[in-house]
N, C-alpha and C positions, 0 to 999 in steps of 0.2 A: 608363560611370561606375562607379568602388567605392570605397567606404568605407571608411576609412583607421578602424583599432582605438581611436586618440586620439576619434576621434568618437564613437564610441559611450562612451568613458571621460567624454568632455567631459559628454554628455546625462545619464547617470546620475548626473555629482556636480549636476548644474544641476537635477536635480528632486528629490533628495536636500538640498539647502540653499535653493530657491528662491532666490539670488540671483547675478547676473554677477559682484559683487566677492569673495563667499566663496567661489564655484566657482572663481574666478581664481586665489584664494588655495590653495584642495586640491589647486590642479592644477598649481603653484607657478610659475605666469608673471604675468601683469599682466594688467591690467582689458581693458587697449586689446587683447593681444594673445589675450585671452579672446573678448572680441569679436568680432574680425575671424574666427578659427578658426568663431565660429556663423555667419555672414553667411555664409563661405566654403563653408561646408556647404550652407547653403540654396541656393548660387547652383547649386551642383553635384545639387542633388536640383530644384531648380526650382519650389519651391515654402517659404512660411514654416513654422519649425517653433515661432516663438514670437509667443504672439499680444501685437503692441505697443501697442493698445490699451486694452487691462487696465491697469488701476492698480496691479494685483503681476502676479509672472508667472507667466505661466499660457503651456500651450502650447496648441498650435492644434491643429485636428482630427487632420490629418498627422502634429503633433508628435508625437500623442500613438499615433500608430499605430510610428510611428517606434521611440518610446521602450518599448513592448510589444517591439517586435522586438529593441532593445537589452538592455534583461531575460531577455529567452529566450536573448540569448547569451551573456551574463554565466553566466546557468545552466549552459546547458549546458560552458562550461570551468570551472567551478566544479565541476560533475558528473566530470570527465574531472578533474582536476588530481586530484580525492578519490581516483578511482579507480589512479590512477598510483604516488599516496602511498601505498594498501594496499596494491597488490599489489607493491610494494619494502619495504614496512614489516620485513619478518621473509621471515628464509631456512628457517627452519623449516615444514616439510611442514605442512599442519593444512587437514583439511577441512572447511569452515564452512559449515552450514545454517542459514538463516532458516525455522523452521516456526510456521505460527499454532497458537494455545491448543490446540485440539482435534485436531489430531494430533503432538501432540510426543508423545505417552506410548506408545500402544500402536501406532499403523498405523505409526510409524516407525520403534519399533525392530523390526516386523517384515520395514518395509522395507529397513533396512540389511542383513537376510538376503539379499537379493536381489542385492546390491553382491557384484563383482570380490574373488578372498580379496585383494589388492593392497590392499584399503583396510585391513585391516587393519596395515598395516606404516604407518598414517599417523595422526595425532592426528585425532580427530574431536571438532568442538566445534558444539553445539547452543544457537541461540540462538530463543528463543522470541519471538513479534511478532508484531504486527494485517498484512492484508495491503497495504496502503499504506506502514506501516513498513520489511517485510520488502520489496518491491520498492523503496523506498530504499537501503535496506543492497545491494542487488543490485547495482542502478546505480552505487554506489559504489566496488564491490569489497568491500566491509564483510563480505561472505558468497560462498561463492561456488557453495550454491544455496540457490534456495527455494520450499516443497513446502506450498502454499495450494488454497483454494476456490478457484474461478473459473467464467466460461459464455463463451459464445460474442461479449457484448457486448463486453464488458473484452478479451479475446482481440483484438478488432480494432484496440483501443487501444493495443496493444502495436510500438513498432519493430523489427520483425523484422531489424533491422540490426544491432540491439541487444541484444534476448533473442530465445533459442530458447526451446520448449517441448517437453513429453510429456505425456501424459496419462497418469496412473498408477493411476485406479480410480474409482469413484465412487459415495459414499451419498447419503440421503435425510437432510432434515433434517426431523426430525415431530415433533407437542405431545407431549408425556410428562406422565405423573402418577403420584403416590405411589396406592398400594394401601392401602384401607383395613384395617380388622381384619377383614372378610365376603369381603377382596379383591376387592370392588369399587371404580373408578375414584373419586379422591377427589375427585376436579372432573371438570365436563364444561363445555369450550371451547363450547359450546350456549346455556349459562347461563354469571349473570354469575362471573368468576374472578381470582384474583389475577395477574398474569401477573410470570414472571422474565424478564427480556429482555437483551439487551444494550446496551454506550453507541451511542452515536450515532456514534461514529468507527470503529466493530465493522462489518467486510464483511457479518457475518449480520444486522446491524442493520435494514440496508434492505430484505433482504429478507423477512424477518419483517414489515418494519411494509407491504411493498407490499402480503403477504397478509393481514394479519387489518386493519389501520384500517379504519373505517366496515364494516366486516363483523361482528364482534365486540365483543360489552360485557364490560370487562376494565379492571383497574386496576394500573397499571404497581404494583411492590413492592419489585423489586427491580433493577439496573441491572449488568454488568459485562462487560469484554473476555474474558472466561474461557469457553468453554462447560462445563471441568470445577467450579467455581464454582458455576454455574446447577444441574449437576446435583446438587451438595452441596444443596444448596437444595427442589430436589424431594427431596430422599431424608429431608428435614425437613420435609417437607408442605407446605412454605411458597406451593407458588401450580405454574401452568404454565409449562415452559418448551421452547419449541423446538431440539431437541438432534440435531447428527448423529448417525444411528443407532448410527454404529462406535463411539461412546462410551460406550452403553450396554448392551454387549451381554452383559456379569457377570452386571447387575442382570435385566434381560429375563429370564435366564436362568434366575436367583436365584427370580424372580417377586418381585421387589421392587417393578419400576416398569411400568407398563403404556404404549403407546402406543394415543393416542387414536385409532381408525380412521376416520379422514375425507381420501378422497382429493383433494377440494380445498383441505385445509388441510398437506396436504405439499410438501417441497420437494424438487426432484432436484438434485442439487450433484455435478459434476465436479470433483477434485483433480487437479492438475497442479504438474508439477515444472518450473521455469523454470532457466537459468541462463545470464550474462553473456558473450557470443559476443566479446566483447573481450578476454578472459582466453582466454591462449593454454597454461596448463601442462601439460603432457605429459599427468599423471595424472588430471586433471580430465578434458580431452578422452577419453583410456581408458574411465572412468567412465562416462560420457554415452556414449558408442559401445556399454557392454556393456549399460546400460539400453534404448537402440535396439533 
């Protein structure tokens, strides 16, 4: 048995409108011959996908496993149709990175040292994004790479049919605080403290909250996707914030900002550089070959 693509069209306008007469109507045939197309499916799957006991409709267990499975492939040629559209969009050369807040400024542009002199003779265009965002735009073709946080979890979540990876270095993400006027620590993560943190859509988000919740008394103060942001914020006293190290390495320096030393309240965080193994252009693939 297989599934004719009208099917899965039919399923998605019929739970999108709840009803056999307006799905008939979306899908521009008749009520009768809307009908018969769901029965005919069901006879061929062998099982109902609408439950016709309900008073409205509703699908049935199956349906509803069905119509899951119809959605994910809606997506995915929705994924693939995006992708097709960028990388025909423009004939012009232009190398497009997706990098998250906290390494757009300094670990990249010392990375782009590392780059082929070839990339030179190409537009390089930098877009900045959470890493959810940024492997959107991936999958899309919207970029075509992107140089984020990641671990071994996420890693496994990845379709390797789909993106490739490299791993390109790795910091520590640790509590930082402003130096007083004695330059002593102006908070201690010990006692109670302000904390700056991130949103909740922020990769460092969760893991911030998997290490300090119910460990630490702390009052949220301040919220943002930035990690450069948070450290404006310590650098005004305003509370604790956990910051990848490579970000503040001026200030360390400076003795502006001190890092709290507690090695169960630090993080190790691998960076990795992704890019979309469906995109075939000559000079991208070079790229990736000379980072190899």
């Amino acid at each position: 048995m297989s599934l004719e693509i009208r099917w899965i069209e039919d399923l998605l306008t019929l739970e999108q409108v709840r009803s056999i007469s307006k799905a008939a109507e979306q899908r521009c045939i008749s009520q009768s011959a809307f009908t018969r197309r769901i029965q005919q499916l069901e006879q061929s799957l062998g099982f109902a996908i609408l439950d016709r006991h309900s008073r409205y409709l509703e699908f049935t267990d199956a349906g509803q496993i069905l119509l899951t499975t119809a959605k994910n492939i809606e997506h995915q040629l929705n994924e693939t149709l995006a992708l097709i559209h960028n990388m025909n969009k423009s004939n012009d050369i232009t190398i497009r990175f997706a990098v998250v807040h906290s390494l757009s400024s300094a670990f990249f542009s010392n990375l782009i040292r590392l780059f082929p002199d070839t990339i030179h003779d190409f537009k390089t265009e930098l877009m900045v994004a959470n890493v959810d965002e940024g492997f959107r735009l991936l999958k899309e073709a919207a970029c075509d790479f992107l140089i984020c946080y990641s671990d071994q979890q996420k890693l496994k979540q990845i379709n390797p049919n789909v993106l490739s990876f490299l791993k390109l270095g790795e910091t520590e993400i640790v509590p930082v605080t402003l130096k007083n006027a004695n330059g002593q620590n102006k908070y201690d993560i010990h006692q109670y403290f302000p904390l700056l943190t991130y949103s909740k859509h922020a990769y460092l988000h969760n893991l911030v909250d998997q290490l300090i919740v119910n460990r630490l008394n702390y009052r949220i103060a301040y919220e943002t996707d930035n990690a450069n942001n948070l450290k404006d914020f310590v650098l005004q006293g305003a509370g604790v914030a956990w910051l990848p190290k490579l970000t503040i390495k001026d200030e360390l320096a400076n003795n502006q900002v001190s890092i709290i030393e507690d090695d169960a309240f630090i993080i190790k965080q691998q960076i990795y550089i992704f890019r979309n193994k469906l995109s075939h252009e000559a000079h991208l693939k070079d790229m990736w070959n000379a980072l190899k």
